[in-house]
N, C-alpha and C positions, 0 to 999 in steps of 0.2 A: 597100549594097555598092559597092565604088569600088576602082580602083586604086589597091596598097601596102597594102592592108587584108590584114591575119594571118588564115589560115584554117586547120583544120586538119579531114583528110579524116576521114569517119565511117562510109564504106564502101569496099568495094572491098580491093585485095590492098595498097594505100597506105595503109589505115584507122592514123589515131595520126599520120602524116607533116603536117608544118606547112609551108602554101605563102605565097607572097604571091599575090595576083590582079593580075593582068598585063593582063587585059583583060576585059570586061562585057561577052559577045559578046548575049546578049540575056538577058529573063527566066527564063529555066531554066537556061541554063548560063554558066560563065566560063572564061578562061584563068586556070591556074593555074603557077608556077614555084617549085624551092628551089633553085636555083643548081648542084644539085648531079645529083641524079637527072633532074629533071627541069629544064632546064636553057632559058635564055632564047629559044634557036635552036628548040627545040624544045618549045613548051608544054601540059601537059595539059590537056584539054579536060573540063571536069568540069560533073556536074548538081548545083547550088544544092543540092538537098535532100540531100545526100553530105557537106555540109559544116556544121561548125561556123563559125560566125563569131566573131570578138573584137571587143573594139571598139579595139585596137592599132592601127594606121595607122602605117606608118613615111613620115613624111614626106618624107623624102630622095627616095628611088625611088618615091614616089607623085607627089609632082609631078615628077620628070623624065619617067612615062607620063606626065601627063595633057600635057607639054610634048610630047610626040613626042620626046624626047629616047632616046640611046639607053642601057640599062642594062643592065649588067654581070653574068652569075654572081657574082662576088668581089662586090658592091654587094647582091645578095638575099641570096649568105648571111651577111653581114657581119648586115644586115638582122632576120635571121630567127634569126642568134644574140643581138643585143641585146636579143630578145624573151623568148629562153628564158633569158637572167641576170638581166631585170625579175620580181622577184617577186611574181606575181600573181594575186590574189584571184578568188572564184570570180564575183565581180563585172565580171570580165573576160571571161567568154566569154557567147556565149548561141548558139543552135540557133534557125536558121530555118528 
């Protein structure tokens, strides 16, 4: 897991909602954002085992985190729609 990596939630009142991870606050949990509800100012705070992983990585907004750089709402969900018109095989997710 790394910032810019697609995740999408598997509990909670979010369950089905696709974020990016914003931040790796430690091994159980991360920051999560979609530009929209949950939005860059203000990031959910979510536990690893809540989440599906992909192996998606939007490069863009993963390296402007890992630069300290600063990112956008308009920039994750730009992000996180070019994920959902990528047509993608069940090769693409997996569950940790």
């Amino acid at each position: 897991m790394r910032p810019g990596q697609v995740v999408v939630s598997i509990a909670g009142r979010d369950r089905g909602r696709r974020y990016i991870v914003m931040q790796v606050i430690d091994d159980t949990f991360v920051a999560v954002v979609d530009g929209t509800y949950r939005r860059v100012s203000n990031p959910k705070k979510k536990n690893v085992r809540h989440l599906m992983w992909t192996r998606k990585v939007d490069g863009h907004v993963g390296s402007k985190l890992l630069a300290g750089a600063r990112v956008t709402d308009e920039e994750v969900r730009e992000a996180l729609r070019s994920v959902e018109n990528d047509s993608c095989g069940k090769a693409d997710w997996s569950h940790e």
